[in-house]
C-alpha positions in Angstrom: 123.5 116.0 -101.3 121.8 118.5 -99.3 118.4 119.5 -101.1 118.2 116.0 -102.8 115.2 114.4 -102.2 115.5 110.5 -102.1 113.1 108.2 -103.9 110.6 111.4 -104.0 110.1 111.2 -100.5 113.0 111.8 -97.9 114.3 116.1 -98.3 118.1 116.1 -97.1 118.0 119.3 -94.9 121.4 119.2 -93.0 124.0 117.2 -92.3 124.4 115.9 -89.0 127.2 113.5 -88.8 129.1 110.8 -90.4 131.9 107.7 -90.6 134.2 106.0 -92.4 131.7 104.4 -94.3 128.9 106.8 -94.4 127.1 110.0 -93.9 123.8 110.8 -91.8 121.6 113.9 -92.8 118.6 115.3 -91.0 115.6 115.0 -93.5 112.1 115.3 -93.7 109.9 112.2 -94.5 106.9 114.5 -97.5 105.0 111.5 -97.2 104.7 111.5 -93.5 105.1 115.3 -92.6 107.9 114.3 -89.8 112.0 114.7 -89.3 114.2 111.3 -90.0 117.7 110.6 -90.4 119.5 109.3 -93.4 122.2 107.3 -93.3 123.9 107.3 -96.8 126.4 105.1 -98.0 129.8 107.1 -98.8 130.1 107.1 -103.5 133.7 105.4 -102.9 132.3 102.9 -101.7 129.0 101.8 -103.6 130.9 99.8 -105.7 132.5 97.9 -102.7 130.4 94.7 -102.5 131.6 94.2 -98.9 131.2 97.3 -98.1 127.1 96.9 -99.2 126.6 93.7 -97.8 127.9 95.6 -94.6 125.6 98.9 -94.9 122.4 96.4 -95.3 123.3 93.7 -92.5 123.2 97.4 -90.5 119.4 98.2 -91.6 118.7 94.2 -91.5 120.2 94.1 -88.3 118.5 96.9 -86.2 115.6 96.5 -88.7 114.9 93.0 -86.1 114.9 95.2 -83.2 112.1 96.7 -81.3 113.3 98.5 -77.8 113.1 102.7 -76.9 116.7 102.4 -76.3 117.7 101.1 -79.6 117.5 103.6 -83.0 114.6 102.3 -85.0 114.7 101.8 -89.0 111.7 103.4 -91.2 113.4 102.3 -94.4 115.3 101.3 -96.6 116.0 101.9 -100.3 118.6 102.6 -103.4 118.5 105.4 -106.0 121.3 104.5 -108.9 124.1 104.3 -106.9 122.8 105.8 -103.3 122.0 103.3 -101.1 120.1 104.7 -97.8 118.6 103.9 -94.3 116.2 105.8 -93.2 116.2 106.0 -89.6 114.6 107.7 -86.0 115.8 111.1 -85.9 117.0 111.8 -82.3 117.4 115.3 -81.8 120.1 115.9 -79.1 123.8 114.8 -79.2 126.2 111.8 -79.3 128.0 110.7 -76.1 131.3 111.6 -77.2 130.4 115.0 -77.4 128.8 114.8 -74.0 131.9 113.3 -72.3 134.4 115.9 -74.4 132.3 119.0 -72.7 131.2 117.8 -69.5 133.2 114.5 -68.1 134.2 113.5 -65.6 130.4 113.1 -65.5 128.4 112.2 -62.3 127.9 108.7 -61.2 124.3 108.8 -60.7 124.2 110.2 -64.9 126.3 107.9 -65.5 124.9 104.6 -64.4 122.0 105.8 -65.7 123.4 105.9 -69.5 125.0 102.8 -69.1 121.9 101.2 -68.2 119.4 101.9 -70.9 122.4 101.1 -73.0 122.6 97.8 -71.1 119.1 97.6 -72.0 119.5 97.8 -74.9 122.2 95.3 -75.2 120.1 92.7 -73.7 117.1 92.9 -75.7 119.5 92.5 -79.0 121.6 89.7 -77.7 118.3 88.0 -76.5 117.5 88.5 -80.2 121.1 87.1 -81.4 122.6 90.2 -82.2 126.0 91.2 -81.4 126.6 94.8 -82.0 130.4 94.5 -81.8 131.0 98.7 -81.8 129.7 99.9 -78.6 131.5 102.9 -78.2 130.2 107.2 -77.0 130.3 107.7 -81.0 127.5 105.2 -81.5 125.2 106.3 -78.3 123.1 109.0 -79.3 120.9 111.0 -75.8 117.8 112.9 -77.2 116.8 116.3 -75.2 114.1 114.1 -73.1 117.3 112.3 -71.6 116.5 109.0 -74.0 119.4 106.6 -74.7 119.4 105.3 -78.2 122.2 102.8 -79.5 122.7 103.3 -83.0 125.1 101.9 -86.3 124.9 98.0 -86.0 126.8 98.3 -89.2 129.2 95.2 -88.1 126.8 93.5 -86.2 126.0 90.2 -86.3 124.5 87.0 -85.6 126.2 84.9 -83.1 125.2 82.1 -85.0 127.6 83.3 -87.7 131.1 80.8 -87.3 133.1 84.4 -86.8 132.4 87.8 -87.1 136.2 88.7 -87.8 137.5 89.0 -91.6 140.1 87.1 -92.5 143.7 88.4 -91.2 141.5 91.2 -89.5 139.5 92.8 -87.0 136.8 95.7 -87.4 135.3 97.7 -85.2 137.2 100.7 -82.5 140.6 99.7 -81.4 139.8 101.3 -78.2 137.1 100.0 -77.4 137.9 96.5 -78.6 137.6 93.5 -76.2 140.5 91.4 -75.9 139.3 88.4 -78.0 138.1 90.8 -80.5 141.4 92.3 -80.6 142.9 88.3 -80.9 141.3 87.8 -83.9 138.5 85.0 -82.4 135.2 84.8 -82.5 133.2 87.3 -80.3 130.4 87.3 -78.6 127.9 88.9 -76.0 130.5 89.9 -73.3 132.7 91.7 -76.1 130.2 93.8 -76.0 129.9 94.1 -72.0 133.5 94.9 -72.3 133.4 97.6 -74.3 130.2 98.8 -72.3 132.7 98.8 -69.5 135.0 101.3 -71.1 132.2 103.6 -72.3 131.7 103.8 -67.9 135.4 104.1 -67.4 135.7 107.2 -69.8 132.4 108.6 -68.7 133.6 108.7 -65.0 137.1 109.5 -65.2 136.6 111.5 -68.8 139.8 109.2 -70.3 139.9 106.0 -72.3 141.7 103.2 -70.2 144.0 102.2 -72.9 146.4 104.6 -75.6 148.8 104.0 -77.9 151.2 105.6 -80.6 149.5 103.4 -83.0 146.3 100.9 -83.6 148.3 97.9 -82.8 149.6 98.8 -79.6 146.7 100.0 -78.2 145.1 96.7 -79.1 148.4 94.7 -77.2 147.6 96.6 -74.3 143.6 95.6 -74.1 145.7 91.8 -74.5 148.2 92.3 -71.7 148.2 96.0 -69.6 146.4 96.2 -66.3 144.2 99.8 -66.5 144.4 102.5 -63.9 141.8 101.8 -61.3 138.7 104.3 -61.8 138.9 105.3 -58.4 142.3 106.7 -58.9 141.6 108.8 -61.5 138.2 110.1 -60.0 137.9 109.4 -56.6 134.2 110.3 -56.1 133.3 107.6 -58.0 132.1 104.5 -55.7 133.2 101.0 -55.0 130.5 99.7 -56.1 130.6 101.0 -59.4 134.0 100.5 -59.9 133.2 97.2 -59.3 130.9 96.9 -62.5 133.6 98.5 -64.2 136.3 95.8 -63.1 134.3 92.9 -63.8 132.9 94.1 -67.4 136.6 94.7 -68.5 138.1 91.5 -67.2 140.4 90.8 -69.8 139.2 86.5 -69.2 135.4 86.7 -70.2 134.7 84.2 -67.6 135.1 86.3 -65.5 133.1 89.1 -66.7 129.5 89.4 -66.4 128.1 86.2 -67.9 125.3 88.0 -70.0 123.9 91.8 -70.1 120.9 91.0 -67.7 123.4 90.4 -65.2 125.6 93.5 -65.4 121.9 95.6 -65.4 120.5 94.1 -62.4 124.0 95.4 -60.6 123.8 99.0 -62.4 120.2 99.3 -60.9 121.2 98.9 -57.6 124.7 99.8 -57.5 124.0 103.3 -55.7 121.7 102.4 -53.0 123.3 103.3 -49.6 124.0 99.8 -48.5 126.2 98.9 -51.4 128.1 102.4 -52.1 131.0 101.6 -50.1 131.1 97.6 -50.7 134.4 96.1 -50.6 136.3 96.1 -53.9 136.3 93.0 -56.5 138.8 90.8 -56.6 138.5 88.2 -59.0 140.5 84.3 -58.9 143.2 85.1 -62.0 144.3 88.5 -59.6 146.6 86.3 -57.6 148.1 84.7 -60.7 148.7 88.0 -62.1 150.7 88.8 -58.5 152.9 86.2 -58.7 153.6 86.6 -62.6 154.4 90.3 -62.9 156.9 90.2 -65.6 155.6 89.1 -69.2 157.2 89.6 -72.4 155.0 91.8 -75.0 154.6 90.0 -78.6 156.3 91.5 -81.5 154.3 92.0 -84.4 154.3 90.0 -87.6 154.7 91.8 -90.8 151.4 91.2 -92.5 149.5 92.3 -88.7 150.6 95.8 -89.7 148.4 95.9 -92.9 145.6 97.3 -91.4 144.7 99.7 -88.7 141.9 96.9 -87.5 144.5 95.4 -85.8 144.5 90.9 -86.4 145.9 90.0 -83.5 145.8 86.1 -83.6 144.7 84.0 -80.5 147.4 82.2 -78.7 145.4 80.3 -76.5 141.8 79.6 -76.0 139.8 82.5 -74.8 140.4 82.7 -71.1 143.7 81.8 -71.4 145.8 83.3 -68.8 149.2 82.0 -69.3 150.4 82.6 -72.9 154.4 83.1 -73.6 156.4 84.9 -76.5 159.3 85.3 -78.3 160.7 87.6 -80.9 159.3 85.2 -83.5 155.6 85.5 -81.7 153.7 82.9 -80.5 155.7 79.7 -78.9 154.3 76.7 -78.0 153.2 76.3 -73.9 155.2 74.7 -71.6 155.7 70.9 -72.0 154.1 70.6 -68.4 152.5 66.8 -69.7 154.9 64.3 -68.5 154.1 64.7 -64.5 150.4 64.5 -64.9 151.1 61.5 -68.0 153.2 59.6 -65.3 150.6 60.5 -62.2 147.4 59.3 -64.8 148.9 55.7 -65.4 149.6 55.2 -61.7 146.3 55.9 -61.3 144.5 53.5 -63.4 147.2 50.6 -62.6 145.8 51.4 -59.0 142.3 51.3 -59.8 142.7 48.3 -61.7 144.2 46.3 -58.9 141.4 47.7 -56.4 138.7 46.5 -58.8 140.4 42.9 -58.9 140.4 42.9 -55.5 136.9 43.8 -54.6 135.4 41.2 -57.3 137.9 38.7 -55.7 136.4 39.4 -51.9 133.0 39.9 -53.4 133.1 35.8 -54.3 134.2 34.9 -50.8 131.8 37.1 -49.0 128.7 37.0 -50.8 125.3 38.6 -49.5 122.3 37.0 -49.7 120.2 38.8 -52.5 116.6 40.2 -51.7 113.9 41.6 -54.1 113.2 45.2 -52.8 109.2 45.4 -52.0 107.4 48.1 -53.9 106.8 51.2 -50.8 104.8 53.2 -53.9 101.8 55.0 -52.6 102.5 53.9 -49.3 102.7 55.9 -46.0 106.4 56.8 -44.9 106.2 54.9 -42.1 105.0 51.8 -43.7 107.6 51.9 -46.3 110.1 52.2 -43.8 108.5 49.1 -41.9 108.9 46.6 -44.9 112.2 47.7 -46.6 113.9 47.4 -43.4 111.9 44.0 -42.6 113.4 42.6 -46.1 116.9 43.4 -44.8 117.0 46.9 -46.5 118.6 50.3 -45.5 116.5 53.6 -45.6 118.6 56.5 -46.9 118.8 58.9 -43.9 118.5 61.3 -46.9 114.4 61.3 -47.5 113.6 63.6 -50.8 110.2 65.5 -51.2 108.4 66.4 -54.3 104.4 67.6 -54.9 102.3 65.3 -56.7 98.7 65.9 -57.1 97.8 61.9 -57.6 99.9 61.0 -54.4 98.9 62.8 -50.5 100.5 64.3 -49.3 103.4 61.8 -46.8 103.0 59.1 -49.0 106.0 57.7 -51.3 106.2 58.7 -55.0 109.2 57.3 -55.8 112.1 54.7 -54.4 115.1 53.7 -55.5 115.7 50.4 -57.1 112.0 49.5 -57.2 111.6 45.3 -58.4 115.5 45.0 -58.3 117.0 41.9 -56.5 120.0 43.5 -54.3 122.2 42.5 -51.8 120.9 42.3 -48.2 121.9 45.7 -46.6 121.3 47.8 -50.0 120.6 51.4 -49.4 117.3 52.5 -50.8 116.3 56.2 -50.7 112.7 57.5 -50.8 110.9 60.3 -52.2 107.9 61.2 -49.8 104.7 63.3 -51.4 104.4 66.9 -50.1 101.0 67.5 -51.5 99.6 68.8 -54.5 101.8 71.9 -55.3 99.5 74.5 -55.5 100.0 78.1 -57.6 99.7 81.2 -54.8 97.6 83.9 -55.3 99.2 86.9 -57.4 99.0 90.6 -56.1 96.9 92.0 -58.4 96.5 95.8 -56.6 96.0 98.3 -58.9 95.3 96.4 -62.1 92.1 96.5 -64.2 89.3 93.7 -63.3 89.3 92.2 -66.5 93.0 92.1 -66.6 93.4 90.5 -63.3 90.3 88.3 -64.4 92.3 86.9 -67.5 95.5 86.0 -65.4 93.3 83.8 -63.3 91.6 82.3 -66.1 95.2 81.5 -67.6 96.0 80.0 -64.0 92.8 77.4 -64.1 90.4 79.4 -62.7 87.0 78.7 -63.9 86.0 82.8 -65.7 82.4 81.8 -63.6 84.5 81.7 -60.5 86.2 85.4 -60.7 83.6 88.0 -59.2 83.8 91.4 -58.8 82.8 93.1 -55.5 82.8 97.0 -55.8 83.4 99.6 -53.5 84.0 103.1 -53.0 87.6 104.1 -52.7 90.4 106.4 -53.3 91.9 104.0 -55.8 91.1 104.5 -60.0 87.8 103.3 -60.5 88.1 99.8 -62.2 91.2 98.6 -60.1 92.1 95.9 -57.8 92.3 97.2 -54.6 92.8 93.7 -52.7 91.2 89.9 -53.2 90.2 86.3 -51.6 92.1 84.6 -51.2 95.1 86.8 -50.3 98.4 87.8 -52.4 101.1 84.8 -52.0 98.3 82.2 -50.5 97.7 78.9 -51.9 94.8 78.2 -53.5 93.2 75.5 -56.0 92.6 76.8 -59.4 89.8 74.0 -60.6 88.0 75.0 -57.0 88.5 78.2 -55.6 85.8 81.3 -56.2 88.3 84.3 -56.2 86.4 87.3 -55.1 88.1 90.9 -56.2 87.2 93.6 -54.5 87.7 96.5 -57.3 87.0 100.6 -56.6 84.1 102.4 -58.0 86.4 105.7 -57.7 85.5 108.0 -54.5 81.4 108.4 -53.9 79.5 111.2 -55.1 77.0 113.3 -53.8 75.2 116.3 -54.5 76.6 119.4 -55.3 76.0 121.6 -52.1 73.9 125.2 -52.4 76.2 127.9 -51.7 74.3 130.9 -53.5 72.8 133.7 -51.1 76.1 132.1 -48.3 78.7 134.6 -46.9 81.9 134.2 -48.0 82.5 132.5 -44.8 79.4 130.4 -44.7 80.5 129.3 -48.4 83.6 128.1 -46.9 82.3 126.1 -44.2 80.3 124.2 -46.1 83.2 123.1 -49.1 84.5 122.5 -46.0 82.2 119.9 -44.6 82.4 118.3 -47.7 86.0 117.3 -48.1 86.1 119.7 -51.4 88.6 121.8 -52.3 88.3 125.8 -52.8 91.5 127.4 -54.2 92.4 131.4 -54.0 92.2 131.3 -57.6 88.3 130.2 -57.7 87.6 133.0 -55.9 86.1 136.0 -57.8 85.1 139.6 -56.5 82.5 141.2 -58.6 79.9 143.6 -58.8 76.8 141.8 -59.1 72.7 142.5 -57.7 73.3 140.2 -55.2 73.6 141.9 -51.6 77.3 142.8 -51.4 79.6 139.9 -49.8 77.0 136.9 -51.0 77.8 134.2 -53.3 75.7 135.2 -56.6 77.4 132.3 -59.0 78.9 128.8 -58.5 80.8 125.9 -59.9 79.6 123.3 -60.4 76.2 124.8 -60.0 73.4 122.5 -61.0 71.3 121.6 -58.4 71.3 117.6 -58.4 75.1 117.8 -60.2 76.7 114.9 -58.9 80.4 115.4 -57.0 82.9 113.9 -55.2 85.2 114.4 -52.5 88.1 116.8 -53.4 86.7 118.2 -56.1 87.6 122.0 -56.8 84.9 124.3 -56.7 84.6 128.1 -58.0 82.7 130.4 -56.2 81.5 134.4 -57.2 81.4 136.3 -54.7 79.3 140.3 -54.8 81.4 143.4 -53.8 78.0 145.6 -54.3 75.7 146.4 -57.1 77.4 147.5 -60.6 77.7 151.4 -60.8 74.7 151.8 -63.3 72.3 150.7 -61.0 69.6 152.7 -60.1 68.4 152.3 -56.0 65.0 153.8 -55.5 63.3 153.6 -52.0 59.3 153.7 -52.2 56.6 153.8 -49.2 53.6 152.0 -49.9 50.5 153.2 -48.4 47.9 150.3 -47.8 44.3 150.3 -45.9 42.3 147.3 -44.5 39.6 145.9 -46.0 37.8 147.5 -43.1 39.1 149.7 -41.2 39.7 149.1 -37.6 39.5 145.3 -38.7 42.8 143.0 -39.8 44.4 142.5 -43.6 46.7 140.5 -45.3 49.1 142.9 -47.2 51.3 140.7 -49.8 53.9 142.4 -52.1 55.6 141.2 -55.1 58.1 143.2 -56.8 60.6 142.8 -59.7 63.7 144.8 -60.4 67.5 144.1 -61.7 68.0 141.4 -58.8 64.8 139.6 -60.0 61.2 138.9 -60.9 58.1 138.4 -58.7 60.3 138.4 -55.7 57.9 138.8 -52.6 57.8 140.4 -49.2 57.0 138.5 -45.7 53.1 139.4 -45.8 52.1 142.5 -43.0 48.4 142.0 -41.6 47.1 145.5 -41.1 43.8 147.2 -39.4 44.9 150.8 -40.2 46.4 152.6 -43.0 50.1 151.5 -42.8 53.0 152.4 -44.5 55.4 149.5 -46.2 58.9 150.7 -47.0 60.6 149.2 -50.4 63.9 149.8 -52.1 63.8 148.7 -55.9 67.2 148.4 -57.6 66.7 149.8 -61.4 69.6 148.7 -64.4 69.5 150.0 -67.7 66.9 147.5 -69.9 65.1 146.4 -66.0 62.7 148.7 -64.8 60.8 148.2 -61.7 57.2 146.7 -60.7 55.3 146.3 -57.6 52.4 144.2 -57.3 50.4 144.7 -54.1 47.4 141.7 -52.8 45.2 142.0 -49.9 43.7 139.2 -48.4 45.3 136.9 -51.6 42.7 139.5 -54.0 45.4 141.6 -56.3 45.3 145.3 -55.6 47.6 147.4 -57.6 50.2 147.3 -59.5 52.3 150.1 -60.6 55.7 150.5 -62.9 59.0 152.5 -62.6 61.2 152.4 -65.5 64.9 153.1 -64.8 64.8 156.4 -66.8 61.7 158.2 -64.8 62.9 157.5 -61.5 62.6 160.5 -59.4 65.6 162.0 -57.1 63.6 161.2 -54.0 61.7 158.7 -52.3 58.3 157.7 -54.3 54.4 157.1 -52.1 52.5 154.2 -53.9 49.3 154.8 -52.3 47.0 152.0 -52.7 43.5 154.3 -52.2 42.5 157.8 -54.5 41.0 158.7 -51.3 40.1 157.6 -47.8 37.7 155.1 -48.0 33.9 156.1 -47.0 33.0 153.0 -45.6 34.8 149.4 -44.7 34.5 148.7 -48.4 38.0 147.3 -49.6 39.3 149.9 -52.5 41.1 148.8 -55.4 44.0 151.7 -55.7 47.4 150.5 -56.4 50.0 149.6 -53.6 53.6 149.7 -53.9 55.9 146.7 -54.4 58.1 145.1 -51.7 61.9 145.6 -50.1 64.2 145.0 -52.6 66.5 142.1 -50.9 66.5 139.3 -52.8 69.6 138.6 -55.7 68.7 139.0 -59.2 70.9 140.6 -61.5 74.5 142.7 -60.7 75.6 144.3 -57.4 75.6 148.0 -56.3 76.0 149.3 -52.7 73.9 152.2 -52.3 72.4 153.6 -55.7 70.7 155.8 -54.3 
């Protein structure tokens, strides 16, 4: 059928495995653009009503399941004479291939298999489904390490009055519990049972029971002892040994009582305090000791018709003491006769003793009192008036909460209003108080979530309020509350307070540009954030080499908080097409011989209208500045003196000369104090604008 597309939807791409009764491909789902698996029902036996009803009760059966450890069903459907289930593709392998390549697998990989599939089990028998076929074939492990049980194709209800056909069983000899292999009706612990063998093979890599044929395997899940786990694989610890003896006790009274049970041991069977436990022994072991010798059941004709073995119950389940001959199954043990004679004994005994304490009871009569009503009184008080009416406090004094009664006050008595004999025993139950609900520990939940449990509780919503802090915890979450985890309180009258995180606090971003390296680091230091090697980058930038030119996060007022990874840039020089040009600018006083405030401004590749510390002058004085050129940035000094501009003066990149350039601020000496108006040189070139070059020049 590969190629077929199914009811115009589901492409079947590959095959990927198959039963007796049907055949799984992978396909693709066209409508939905994702893989699936389809389970098709084999052509011989479409026409096999039982067979049908059995292929839908699977999809109707998982089809009621929701759990990540159980295989879930997209669809359904039927094209002519192709019936389908379209189910949750699981990309990985089956357990039986697992434990044919790799077992004896390792405990800790094993109990955790058998767990999810324990799971599993208990979510479907909580929804009143019995698998019944628990075995590696049907446990399917995705590449993410997921569980899924799969094929409920015999499953049923356990409301059903048998889940056996008539004169048969179905389901996996070997892994067949031994009611199911009886022929009775099965239930939850058939499948612990055969959850039980699916740990035996995956720790010793063998099944527990073989046979030359169907039948005898099934006689020996009835009657054989197994090899002990241990012996076969002796790294495998008592404690889970254990869970392997009780699930495949062949009495299911004695096995776990229901799957919740057997996963609470599997979670903790291999923590250090339980590894080396003693090993189980179980009430019907010592019956087995003394009764070593039993004599195996021949088979009946019509038990041979079938290779799922009927194999018909001879006692109740449970039953431990069942006897055979060549004919089958004999009647027990006429074992009546002792207890029969014992039992009428017994009553004529009884009988007599009753006759004789009505006969004494008319000769020594008691006076009769009326018992006095102790309800809603103190203990003490009670005590006081039964005992002045004759009466007799049980030394045995019950307690019970009650809101309406406080808290050492009687609830309840015994034979309240009743006339009795003088010397009648009355028992009390004393109030213990109003039994109040205890605080839960809501750490780590959201607000409204925690705020919603106490409302559910009684708490009035007006009486839950927040109270928010800073803190490492996710912002939003309980971090602790009044009153505390595990203490009483009074729904109707308590104000809870929860004290929830506002995340860690922020503050401003701190300035690193124009820092050292070092300096840079001292600060993200300071401030509990983190700098990795990896935010660190070296590049030529305009910025004086070994500064910080560039940051992250780098807005001013940008909020942060404590741990928070910064990036830093960090200048190894200026960029190799920088031009460095060192200029002396000539200024003169106003007047000479008098003082002047010199001011220079200058912009280049590092940045515009940068400005030099002001030089006050009374003489003609020379002011030395560096301009660094790039291509598309030439160079301009603006000179001031006394705050009046001066001069200014351009060098594009292209014209600057090989040497130093004079600005000189005067065409000539001046003839008098008057202040001239020549053009002066801009200032040092220092400050961080653009790139980064060592020495251009």
């Amino acid at each position: 059928m590969i190629g077929h597309t199914l009811s115009g939807r589901y492409e079947l791409l590959a095959r990927v495995g198959g039963g007796g009764m049907a055949l799984v491909y992978k396909a693709r789902d066209l409508l939905l653009n994702r893989f699936v698996a389809v389970k098709v029902l084999r052509h011989q036996f479409t026409h096999d009503d039982e067979f049908v009803k059995r292929f839908r009760r699977e999809a109707q059966a998982a089809a009621s399941l929701s759990h990540p450890n159980i295989v879930s069903i997209y669809d359904v459907g039927q094209v002519e004479d192709t019936y389908y289930i379209v189910m949750e593709y699981i990309d990985g392998a089956n357990l039986n291939e697992i434990i044919r390549d790799r077992a004896p697998l390792q405990p800790d990989e094993a109990v955790r298999v058998a767990s999810q599939i324990c799971d599993a089990l208990e979510h479907a028998h909580h929804n009143q489904i019995i698998h019944r076929d628990i075995k590696p074939h049907n446990i399917l492990i995705g590449n993410n390490g997921r569980v899924k049980v799969t094929d409920f194709g015999i499953a049923r209800a356990v409301t059903s009055s048998t889940i056996t056909q008539t004169g048969s069983v179905v389901g996996s000899v070997h892994y067949f519990s031994p009611e199911h292999a009886k022929g009775v009706a099965t239930g939850e612990k058939s499948d612990i049972y055969s959850l039980g063998i699916v740990l035996y093979q995956m720790l010793t890599g063998r099944l527990p029971f073989l046979g030359e044929s169907p039948i005898s395997v099934a006689l020996k899940h009835l009657q054989e002892p197994f090899e002990a786990p241990r012996s076969v694989n002796p790294y495998i610890p008592q404690s889970v040994e254990n869970i392997i003896v009780k699930a495949m006790r062949k009495n299911p009274l004695e096995r776990y009582q229901s799957a919740t049970e057997m996963l609470r041991d599997l979670e903790t069977c291999l923590q250090p305090t339980r590894m080396n436990e003693p090993a189980a022994r179980f009430l019907s072991d010592e019956d087995e000791e003394s009764e070593k010798t039993r004599v195996i059941p021949a088979i009946r004709p019509d038990m041979r018709q079938t290779l799922e073995v009927p194999v018909q119950a001879a006692a109740t389940a449970g039953d431990t003491d069942v006897r055979w001959n060549s004919e089958g199954l004999t009647e027990r043990k006429r074992s009546w006769v002792l207890p029969t004679v014992l039992g009428v004994l017994a009553a004529v005994l009884i009988a007599v003793l009753i006759w004789a304490i009505n006969a004494l009871g008319d000769i020594v009569k008691s006076p009769d009192v009326k018992v006095p009503e102790v309800v809603n009184r103190s203990e003490q008080e009670a005590r006081d008036m039964l005992e002045e009416a004759g009466l007799i406090v049980d030394s045995v004094v019950l307690e019970e909460p009650s809101k309406e009664i406080p808290e050492g006050f009687v609830t309840k008595q015994t034979k309240q209003g009743a006339t009795v004999a003088k010397g009648a025993i009355i028992q009390l139950t004393i109030s213990t108080g109003e039994d109040l609900p205890t605080m839960p520990d809501f750490t780590g939940k959201k607000f409204e979530e925690a705020k919603q449990s106490l409302i559910d509780m009684g708490v009035d919503a007006d009486n839950v309020l927040p109270s928010e802090i800073f803190d490492e915890s996710e912002p939003g979450t309980v971090i602790r509350s009044n009153p505390k985890p595990d203490q009483e309180f009074e729904p109707s009258e308590t104000t809870v307070t929860l004290t929830v995180s506002k995340g860690r606090e922020a503050f401003e971003m701190p300035i690193l540009i124009d820092l050292s390296e070092s300096e840079a680091k001292a600060t993200i230091e300071k401030y509990n954030l983190k700098l990795p090697e990896d935010k660190i980058t070296r590049t030529p930038s305009y910025t004086p080499k070994g500064k910080v030119f560039k940051q992250f996060p780098a807005e001013t007022n940008e909020k942060v908080t404590e741990g928070t990874e910064i990036s830093i840039w960090i200048s190894t020089g200026y960029p190799e097409d920088a031009k460095e040009e060192p200029l002396n600018v000539i200024v003169y006083p106003a007047e000479d011989g008098k003082e002047s405030t010199i001011s220079i401004k200058y912009s280049d590749a590092r940045g515009d209208n940068l400005e030099l510390p002001a030089t006050k002058i009374s003489r003609m004085t020379q002011i030395p500045v560096t301009l660094v050129l790039a291509p598309g940035k030439d160079g301009h000094i603006m000179i001031y003196r006394d705050g009046q501009f001066l001069q200014e003066q351009w060098f594009p990149y292209a014209d600057i000369p090989t040497g130093g350039t004079t600005v000189n601020t005067e065409s000539e000496q001046p003839d008098s104090n008057e202040p001239e108006n020549e053009p002066a040189a801009d200032e040092d070139a220092d400050a961080a604008a653009g790139g980064q070059l060592e020495n251009a020049q």
